[in-house]
DRENZA-740838 format. One record per residue: residue in three letters; residue number from 1; x, y, z of N, C-alpha, C in turn. Coordinates in steps of 0.02 Angstrom, whole numbers, plus 50000, padded with zeros to 5 digits. Layout:
BEGIN
     r     k     n.u     n.v     n.w    ca.u    ca.v    ca.w     c.u     c.v     c.w
   ALA   NUM       X       Y       Z       X       Y       Z       X       Y       Z
...
//
This chain:
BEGIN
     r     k     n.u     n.v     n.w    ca.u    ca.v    ca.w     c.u     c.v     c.w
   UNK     1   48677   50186   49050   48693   50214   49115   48631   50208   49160
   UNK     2   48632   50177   49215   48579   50168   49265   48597   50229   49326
   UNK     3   48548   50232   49349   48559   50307   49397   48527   50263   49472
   UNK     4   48551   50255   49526   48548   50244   49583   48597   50305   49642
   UNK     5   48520   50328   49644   48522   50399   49690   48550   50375   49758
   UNK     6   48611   50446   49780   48642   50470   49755   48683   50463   49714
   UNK     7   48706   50406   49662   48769   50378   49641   48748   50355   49566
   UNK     8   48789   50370   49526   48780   50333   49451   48821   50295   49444
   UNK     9   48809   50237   49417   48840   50173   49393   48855   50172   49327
   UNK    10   48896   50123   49292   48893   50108   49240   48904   50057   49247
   UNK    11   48850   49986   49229   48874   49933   49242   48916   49886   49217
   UNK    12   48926   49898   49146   48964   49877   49097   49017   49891   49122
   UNK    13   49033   49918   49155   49126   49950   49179   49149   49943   49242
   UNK    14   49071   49923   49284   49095   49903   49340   49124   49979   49388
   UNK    15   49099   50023   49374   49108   50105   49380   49058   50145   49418
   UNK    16   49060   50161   49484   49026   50211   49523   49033   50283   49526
   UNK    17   49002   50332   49499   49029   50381   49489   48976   50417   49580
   UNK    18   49009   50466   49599   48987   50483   49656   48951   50573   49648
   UNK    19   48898   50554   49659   48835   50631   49667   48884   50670   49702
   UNK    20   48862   50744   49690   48883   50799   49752   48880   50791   49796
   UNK    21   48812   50770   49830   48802   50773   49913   48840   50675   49924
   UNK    22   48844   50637   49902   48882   50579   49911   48953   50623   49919
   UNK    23   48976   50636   49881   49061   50675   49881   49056   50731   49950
   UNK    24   49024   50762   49951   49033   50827   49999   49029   50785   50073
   UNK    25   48966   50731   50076   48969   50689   50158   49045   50615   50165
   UNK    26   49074   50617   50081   49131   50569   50108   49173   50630   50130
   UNK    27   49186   50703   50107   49237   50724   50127   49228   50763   50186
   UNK    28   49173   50768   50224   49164   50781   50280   49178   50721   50319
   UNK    29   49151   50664   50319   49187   50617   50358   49274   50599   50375
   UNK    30   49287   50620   50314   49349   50627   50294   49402   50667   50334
   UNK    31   49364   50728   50349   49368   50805   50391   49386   50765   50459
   UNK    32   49336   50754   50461   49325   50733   50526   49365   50684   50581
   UNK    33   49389   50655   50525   49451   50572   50546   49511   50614   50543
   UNK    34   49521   50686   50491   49598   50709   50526   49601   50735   50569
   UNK    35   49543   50745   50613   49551   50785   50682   49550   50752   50741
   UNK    36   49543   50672   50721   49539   50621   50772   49573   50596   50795
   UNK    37   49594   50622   50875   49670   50589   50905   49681   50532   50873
   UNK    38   49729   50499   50887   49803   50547   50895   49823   50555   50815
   UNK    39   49768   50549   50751   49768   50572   50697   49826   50534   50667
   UNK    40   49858   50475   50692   49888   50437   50658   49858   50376   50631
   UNK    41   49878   50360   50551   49831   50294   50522   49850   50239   50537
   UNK    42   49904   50220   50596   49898   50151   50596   49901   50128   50679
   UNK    43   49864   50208   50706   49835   50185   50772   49781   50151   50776
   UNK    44   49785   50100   50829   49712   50069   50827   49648   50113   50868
   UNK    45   49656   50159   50896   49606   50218   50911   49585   50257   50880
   UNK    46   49634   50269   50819   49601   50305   50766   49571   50241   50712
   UNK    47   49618   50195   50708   49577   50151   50661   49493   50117   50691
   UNK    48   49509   50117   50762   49438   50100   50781   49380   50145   50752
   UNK    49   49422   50209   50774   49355   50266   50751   49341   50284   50676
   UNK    50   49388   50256   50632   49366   50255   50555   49312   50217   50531
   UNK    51   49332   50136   50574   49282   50084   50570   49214   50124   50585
   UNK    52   49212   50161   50617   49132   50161   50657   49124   50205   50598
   UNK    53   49171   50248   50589   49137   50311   50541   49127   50288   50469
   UNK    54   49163   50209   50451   49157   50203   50375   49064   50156   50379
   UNK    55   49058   50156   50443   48976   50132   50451   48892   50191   50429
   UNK    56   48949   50245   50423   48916   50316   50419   48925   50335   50348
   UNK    57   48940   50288   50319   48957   50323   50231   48893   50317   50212
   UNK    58   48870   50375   50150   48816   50376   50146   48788   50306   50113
   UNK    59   48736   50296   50123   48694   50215   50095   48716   50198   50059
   UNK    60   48716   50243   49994   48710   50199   49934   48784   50176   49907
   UNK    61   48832   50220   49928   48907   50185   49910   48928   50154   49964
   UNK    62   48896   50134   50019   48902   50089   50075   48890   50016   50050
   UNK    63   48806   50024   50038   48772   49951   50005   48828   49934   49932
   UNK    64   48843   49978   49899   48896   49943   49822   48965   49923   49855
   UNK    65   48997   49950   49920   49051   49933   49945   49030   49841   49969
   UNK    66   48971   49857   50006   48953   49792   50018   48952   49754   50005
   UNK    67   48909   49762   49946   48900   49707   49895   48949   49695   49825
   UNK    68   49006   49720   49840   49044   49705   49806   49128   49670   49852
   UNK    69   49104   49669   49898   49134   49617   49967   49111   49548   49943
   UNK    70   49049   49557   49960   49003   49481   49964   49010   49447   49873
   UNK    71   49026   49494   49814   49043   49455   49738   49051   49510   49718
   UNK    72   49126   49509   49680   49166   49541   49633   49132   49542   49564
   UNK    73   49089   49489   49553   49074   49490   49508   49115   49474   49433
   UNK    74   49103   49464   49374   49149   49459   49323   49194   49492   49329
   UNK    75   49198   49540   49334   49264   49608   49324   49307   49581   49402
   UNK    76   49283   49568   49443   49337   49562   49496   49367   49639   49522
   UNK    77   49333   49685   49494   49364   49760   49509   49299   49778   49501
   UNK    78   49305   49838   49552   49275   49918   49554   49288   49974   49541
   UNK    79   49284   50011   49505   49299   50082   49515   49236   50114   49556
   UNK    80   49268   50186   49578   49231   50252   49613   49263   50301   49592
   UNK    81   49235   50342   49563   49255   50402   49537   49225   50473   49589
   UNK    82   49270   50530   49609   49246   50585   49639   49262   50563   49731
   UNK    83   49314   50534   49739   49321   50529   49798   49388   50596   49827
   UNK    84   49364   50622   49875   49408   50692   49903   49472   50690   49896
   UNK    85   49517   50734   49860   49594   50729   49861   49610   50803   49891
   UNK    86   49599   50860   49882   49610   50916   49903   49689   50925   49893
   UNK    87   49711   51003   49907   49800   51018   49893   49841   50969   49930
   UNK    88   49885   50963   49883   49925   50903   49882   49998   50945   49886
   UNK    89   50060   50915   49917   50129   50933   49931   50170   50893   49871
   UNK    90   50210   50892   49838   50231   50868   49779   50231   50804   49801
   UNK    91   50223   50734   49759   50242   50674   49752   50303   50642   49785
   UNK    92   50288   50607   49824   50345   50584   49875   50409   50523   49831
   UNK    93   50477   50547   49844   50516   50526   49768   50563   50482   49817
   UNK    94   50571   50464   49883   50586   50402   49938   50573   50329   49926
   UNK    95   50601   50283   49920   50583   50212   49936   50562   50221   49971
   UNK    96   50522   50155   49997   50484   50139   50037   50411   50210   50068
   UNK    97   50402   50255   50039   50359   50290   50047   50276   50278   50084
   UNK    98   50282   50311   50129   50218   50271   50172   50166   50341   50180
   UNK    99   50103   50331   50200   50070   50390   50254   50062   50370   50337
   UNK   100   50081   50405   50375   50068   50394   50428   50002   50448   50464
   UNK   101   50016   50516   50452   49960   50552   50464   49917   50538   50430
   UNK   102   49845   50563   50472   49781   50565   50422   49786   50631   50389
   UNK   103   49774   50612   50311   49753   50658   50281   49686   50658   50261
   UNK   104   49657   50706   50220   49584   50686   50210   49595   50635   50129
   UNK   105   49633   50630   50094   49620   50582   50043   49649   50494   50077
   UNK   106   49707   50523   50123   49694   50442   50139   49643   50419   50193
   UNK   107   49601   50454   50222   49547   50454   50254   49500   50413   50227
   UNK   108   49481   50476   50175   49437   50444   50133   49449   50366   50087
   UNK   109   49511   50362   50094   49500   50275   50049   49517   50241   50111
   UNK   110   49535   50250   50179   49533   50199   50235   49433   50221   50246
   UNK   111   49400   50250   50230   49324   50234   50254   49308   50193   50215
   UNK   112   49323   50179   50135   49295   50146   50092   49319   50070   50127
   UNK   113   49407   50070   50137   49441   49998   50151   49399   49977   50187
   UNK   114   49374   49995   50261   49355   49972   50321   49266   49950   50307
   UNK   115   49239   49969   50245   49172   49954   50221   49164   49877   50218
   UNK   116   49238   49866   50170   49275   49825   50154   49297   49739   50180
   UNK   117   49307   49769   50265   49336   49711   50288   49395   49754   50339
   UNK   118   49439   49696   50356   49524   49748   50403   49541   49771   50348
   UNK   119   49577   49829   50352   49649   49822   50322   49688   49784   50348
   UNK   120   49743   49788   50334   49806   49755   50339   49863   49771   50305
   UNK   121   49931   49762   50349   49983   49791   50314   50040   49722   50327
   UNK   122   50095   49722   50292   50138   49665   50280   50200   49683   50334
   UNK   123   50225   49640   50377   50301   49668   50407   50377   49659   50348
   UNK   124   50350   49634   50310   50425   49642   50265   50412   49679   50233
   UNK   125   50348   49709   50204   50344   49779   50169   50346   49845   50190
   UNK   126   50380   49879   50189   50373   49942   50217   50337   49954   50281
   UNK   127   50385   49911   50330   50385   49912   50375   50293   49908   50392
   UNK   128   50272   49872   50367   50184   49874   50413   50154   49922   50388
   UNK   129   50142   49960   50352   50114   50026   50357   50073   50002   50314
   UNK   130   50013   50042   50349   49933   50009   50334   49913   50069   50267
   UNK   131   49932   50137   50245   49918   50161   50174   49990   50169   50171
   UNK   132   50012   50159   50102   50053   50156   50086   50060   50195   50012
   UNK   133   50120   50234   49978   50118   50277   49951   50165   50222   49870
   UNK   134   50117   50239   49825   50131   50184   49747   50175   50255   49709
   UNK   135   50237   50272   49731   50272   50336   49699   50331   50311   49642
   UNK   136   50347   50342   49598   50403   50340   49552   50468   50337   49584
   UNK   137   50514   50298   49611   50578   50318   49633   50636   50307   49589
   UNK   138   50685   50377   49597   50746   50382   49569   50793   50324   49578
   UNK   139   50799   50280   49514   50864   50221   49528   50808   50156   49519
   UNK   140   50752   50169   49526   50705   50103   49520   50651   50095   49471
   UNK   141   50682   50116   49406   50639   50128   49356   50626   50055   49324
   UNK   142   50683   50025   49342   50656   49959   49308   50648   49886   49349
   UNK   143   50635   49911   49419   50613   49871   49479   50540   49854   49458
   UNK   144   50526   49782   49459   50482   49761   49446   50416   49761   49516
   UNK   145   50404   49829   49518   50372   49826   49604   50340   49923   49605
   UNK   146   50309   49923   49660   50266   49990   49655   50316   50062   49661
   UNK   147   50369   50046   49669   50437   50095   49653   50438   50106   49570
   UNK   148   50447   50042   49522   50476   50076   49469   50409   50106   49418
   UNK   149   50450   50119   49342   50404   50152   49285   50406   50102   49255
   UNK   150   50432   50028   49234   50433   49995   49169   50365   49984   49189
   UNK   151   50345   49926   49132   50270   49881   49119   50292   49832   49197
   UNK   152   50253   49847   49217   50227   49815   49270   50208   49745   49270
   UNK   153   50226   49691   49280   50200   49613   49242   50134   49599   49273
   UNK   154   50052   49563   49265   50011   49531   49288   50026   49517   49359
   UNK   155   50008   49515   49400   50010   49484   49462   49939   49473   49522
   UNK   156   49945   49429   49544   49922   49427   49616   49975   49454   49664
   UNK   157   49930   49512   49702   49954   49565   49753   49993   49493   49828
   UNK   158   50065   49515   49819   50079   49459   49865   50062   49390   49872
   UNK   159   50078   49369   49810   50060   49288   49764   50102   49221   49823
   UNK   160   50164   49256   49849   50206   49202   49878   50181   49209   49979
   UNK   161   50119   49245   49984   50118   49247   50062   50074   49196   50063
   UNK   162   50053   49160   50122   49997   49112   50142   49906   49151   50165
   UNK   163   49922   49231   50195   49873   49283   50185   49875   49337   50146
   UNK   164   49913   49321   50079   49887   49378   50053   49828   49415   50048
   UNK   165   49819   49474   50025   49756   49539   50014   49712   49485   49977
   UNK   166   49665   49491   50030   49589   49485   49989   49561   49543   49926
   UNK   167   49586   49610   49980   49556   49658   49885   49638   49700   49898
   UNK   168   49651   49720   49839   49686   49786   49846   49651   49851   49820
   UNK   169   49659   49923   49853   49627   49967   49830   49692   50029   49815
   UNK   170   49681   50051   49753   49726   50098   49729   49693   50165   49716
   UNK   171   49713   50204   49748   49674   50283   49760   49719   50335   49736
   UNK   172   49688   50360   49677   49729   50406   49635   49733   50478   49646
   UNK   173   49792   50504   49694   49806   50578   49690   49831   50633   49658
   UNK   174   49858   50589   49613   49904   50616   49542   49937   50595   49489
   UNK   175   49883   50592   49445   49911   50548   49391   49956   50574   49359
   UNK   176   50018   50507   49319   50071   50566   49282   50041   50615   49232
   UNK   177   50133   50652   49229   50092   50702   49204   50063   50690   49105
   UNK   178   50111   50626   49087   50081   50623   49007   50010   50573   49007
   UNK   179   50002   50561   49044   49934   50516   49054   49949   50443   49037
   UNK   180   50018   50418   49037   50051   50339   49012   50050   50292   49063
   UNK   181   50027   50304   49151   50022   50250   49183   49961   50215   49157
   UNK   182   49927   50170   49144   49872   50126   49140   49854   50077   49201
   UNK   183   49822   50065   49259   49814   50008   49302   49770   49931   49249
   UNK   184   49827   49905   49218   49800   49835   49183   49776   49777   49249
   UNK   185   49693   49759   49236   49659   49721   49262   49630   49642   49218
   UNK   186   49641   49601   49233   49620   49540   49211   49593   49496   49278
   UNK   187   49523   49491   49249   49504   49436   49301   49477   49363   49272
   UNK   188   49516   49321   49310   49512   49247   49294   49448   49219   49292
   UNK   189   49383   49267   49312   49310   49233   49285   49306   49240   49207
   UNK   190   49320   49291   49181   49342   49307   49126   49373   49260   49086
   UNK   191   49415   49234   49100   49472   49210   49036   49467   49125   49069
   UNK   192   49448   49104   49119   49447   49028   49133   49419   48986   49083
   UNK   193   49369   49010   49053   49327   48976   49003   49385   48965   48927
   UNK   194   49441   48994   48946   49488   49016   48863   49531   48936   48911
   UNK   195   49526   48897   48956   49577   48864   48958   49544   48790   48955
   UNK   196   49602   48760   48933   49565   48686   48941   49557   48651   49007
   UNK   197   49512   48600   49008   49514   48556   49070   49576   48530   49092
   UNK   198   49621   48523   49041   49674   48478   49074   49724   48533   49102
   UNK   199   49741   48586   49064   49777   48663   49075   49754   48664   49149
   UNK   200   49687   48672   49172   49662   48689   49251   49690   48643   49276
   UNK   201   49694   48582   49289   49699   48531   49317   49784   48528   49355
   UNK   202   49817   48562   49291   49890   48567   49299   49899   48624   49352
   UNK   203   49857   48681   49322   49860   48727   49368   49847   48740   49412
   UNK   204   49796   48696   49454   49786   48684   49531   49832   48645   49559
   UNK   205   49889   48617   49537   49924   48571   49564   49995   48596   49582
   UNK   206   50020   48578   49643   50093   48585   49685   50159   48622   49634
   UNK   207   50146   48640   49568   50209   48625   49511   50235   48695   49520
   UNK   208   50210   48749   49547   50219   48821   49540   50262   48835   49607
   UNK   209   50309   48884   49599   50338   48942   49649   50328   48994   49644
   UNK   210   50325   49040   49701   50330   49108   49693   50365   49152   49743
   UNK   211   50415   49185   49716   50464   49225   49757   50427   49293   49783
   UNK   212   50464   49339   49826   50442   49369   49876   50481   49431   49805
   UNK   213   50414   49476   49823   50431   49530   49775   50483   49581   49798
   UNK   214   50495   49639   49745   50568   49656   49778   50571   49704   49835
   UNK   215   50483   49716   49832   50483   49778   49891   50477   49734   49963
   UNK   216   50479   49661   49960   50493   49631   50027   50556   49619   50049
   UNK   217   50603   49661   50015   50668   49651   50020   50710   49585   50046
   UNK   218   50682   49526   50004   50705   49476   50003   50663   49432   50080
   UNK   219   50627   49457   50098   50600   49391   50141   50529   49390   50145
   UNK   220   50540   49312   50169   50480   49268   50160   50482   49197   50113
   UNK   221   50458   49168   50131   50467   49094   50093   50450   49097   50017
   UNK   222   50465   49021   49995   50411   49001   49930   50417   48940   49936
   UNK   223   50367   48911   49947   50329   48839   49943   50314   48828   49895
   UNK   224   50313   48769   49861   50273   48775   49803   50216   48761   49797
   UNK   225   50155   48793   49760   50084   48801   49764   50057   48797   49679
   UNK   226   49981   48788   49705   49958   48797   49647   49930   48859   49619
   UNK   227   49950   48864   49555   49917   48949   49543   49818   48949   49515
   UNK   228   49805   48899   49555   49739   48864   49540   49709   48856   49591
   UNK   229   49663   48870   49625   49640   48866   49695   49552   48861   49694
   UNK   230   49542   48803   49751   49473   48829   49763   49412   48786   49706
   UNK   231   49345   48794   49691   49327   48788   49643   49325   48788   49586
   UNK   232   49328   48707   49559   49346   48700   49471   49323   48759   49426
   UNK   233   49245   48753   49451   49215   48812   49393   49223   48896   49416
   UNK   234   49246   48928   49479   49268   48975   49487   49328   48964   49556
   UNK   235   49379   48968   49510   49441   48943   49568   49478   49027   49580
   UNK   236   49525   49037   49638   49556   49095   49665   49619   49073   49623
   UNK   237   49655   49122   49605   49719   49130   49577   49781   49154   49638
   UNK   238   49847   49118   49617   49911   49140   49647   49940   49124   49604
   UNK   239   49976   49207   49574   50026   49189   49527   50041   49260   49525
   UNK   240   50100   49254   49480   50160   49316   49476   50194   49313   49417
   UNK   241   50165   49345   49364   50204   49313   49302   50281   49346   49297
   UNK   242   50289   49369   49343   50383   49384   49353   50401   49351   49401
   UNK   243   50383   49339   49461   50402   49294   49492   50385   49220   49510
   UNK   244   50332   49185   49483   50319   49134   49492   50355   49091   49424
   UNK   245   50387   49028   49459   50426   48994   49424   50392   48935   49413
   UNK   246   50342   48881   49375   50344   48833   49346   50404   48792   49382
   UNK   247   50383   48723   49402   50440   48675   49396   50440   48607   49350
   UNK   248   50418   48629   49303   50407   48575   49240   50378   48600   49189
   UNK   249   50396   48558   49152   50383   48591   49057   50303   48607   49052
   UNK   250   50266   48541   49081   50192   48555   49072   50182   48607   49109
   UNK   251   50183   48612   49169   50179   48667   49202   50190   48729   49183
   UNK   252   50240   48746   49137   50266   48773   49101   50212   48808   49045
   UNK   253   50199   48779   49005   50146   48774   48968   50077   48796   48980
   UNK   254   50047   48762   49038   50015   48775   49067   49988   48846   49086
   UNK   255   50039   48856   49113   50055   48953   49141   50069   49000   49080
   UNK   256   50086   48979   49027   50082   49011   48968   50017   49025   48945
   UNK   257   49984   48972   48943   49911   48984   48926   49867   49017   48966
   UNK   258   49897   49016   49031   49846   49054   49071   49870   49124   49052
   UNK   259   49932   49141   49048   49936   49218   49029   49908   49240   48969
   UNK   260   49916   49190   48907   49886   49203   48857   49814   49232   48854
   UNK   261   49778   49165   48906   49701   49194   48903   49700   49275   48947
   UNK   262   49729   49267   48977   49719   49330   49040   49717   49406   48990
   UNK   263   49776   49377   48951   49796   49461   48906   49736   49497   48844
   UNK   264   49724   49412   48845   49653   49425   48776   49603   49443   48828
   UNK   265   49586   49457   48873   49527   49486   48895   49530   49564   48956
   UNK   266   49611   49542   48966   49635   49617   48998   49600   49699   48978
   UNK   267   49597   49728   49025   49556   49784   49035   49600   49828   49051
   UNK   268   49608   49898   49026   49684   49959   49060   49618   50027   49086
   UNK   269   49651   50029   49138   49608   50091   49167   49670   50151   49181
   UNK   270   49626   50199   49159   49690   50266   49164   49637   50300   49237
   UNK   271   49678   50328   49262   49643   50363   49344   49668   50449   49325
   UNK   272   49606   50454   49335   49617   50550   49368   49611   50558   49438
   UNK   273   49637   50610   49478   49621   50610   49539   49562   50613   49577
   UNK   274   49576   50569   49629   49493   50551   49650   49481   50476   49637
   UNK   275   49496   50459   49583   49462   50372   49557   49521   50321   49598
   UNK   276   49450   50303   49637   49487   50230   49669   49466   50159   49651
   UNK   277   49538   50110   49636   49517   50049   49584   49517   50007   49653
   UNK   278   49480   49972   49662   49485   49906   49712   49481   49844   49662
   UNK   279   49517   49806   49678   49538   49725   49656   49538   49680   49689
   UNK   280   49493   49629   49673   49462   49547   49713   49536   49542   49703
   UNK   281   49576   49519   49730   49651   49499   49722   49640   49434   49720
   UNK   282   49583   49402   49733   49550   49323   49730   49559   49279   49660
   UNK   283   49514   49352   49625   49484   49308   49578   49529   49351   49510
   UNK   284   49567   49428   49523   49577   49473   49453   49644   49498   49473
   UNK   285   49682   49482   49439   49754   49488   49423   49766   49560   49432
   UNK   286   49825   49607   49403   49820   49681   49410   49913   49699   49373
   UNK   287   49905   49756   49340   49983   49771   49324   49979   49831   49288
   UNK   288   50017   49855   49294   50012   49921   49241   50077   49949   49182
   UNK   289   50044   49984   49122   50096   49982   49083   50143   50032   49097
   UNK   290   50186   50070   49072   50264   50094   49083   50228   50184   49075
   UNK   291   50284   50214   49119   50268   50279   49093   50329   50313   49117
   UNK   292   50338   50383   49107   50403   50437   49088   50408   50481   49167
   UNK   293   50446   50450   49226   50446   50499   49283   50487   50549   49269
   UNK   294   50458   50607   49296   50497   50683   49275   50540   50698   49350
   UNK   295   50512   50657   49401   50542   50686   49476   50548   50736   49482
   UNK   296   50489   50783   49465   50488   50865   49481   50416   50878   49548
   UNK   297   50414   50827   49586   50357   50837   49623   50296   50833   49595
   UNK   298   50273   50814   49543   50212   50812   49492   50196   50749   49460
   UNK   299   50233   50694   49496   50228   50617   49459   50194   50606   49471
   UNK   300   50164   50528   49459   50098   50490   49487   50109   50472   49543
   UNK   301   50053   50493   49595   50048   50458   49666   49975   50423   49678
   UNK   302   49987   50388   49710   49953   50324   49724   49944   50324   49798
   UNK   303   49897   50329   49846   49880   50274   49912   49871   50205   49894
   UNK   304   49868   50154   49926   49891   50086   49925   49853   50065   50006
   UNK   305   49827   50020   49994   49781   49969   50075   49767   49919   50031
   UNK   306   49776   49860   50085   49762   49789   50077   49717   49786   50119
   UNK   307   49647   49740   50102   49592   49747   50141   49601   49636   50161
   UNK   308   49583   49624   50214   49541   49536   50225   49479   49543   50249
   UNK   309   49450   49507   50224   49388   49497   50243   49352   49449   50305
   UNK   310   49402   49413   50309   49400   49367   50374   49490   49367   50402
   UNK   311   49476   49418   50445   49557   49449   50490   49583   49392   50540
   UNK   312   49523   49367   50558   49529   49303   50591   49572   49246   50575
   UNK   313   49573   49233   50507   49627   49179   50478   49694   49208   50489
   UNK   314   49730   49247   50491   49807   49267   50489   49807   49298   50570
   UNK   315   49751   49275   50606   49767   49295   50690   49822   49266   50710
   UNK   316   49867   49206   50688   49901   49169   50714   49980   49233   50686
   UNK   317   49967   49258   50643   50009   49299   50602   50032   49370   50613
   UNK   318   49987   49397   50676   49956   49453   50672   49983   49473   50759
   UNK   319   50060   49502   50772   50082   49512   50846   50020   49572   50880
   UNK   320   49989   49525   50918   49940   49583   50982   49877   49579   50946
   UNK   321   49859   49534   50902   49793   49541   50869   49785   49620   50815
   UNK   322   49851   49635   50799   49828   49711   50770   49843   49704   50690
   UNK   323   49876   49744   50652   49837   49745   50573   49904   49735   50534
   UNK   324   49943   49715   50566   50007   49691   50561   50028   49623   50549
   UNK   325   50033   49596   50462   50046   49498   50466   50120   49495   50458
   UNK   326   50145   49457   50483   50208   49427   50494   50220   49373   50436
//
């Protein structure tokens, strides 16, 4: 364990744990953004004024936000542990479940997002909404998407868009209550070395689809792409091992082995409230295993933000220049 005042690390885990006075000045900032007209999160007057205020986070989990922008590093994920949740109203049990007010816990993970890069929110997903609520819903237990309880399959966060999330960040307000959600992480710096040259080769190439997940309620394209991107020796991933379809045997094959390697080096993180996971959605896959909703107001809840790092590319995407891709 290395100690970088105010904040302890663990580097092996890729894990920031946050000092008192680090925790007490995020949740004063925090304070501070729910009292800030018009106190809605997906105004751009309040989002302006988050930006300025996530410039005010204290140093030292500023500089690790930073520098974990600029390289994910092996793990492709972060944790932060001790970020503000305060009394909570039971677990929201609605499709499509969003936040629109500021509260102080989604405050606090829009200061971290905006450290980050934009957010950004999707128009076929729940309607745009820039935090968004990862809840248990009644009837969608075995929806392969942030509604249900089954095992969750590997994925890249929005594998079939042309801008998908540069990171996703998942901010834990209530974990279930038997402790059986897990957030499963695999990142492809990790497991690339488990594949062969010719396996990559296939997998950067045109042979792959990927359908529009179910919480886009059926729209949006699929082109076919490669689930291989970018640099041979560290390439970006697009893939969906439930929805991306192979269109040939090798291809086929191919994508088998990449899951294979992915699973042999997979990582499961369990969250207490407070711990927020951010994911290079670039470079580290993400899914989680199955757990038991009780729908008594006490399930697992989740905030949800998609961060880019260059907002500029999906400007063409983006009606009025705002945080909204089409």
């Amino acid at each position: 364990m290395t100690e970088i005042s105010p904040l302890t690390t663990t580097l092996e885990k890729e894990s920031i744990y946050l000092g008192l006075d680090v925790r007490r000045e995020v949740k004063r900032l925090a304070g501070l953004l729910t009292e800030t007209a018009p106190g809605l999160l997906d105004d751009p007057h309040w989002l302006a004024a988050a930006r300025d205020a996530s410039c005010a986070l204290p140093a030292a989990l500023r500089t690790a936000l930073r520098n974990f922008s600029a390289d994910s590093g092996q793990a492709g994920a972060l944790q932060i542990h001790g970020l503000p949740v305060g009394p909570l109203p039971p677990t929201p049990t609605r499709r499509e479940s969003v936040e629109r007010r500021a509260t102080v816990p989604a405050s606090a993970l829009v200061l971290c997002a905006m450290a980050l890069g934009e957010m950004v929110g999707f128009e076929g997903e729940k309607h745009g909404a820039l935090v968004q609520n990862v809840v248990p819903v009644p009837g969608e237990e075995r929806s392969q998407s942030n509604a249900g309880s089954v095992d969750l399959e590997m994925h890249t966060e929005n594998a079939f868009h042309p801008h998908r999330p540069d990171f996703v960040a998942l901010f834990c307000l209530r974990q279930d209550v038997h402790g059986e959600a897990g957030l499963r992480i695999a990142s492809l710096r990790r497991a690339i070395g488990l594949l062969s040259a010719e396996q990559r080769e296939i997998l950067a190439e045109p042979r792959f689809r990927t359908d529009p997940p179910p919480s886009f309620n059926g729209s949006g394209t699929a082109a076919a792409h490669g689930v291989l991107s970018g640099a041979f020796e560290d390439p970006d991933a697009q893939v969906d091992f439930h929805a991306t379809t192979p269109l040939d045997a090798r291809a086929g094959r191919a994508m088998a082995a990449l899951r294979e390697a992915l699973e042999t080096i997979v990582d499961t993180v369990y969250f207490t409230p407070g711990d927020l996971a951010i994911v290079d959605n670039r470079v580290a896959l993400h899914g989680r295993t199955p757990f038991s909703p009780r729908y008594d107001g006490q399930d697992r809840w989740l905030h949800r933000v998609f961060v880019h790092t260059d907002a500029r590319r999906s400007r063409a995407r983006r009606v009025g220049g705002g945080h909204v891709v089409s």
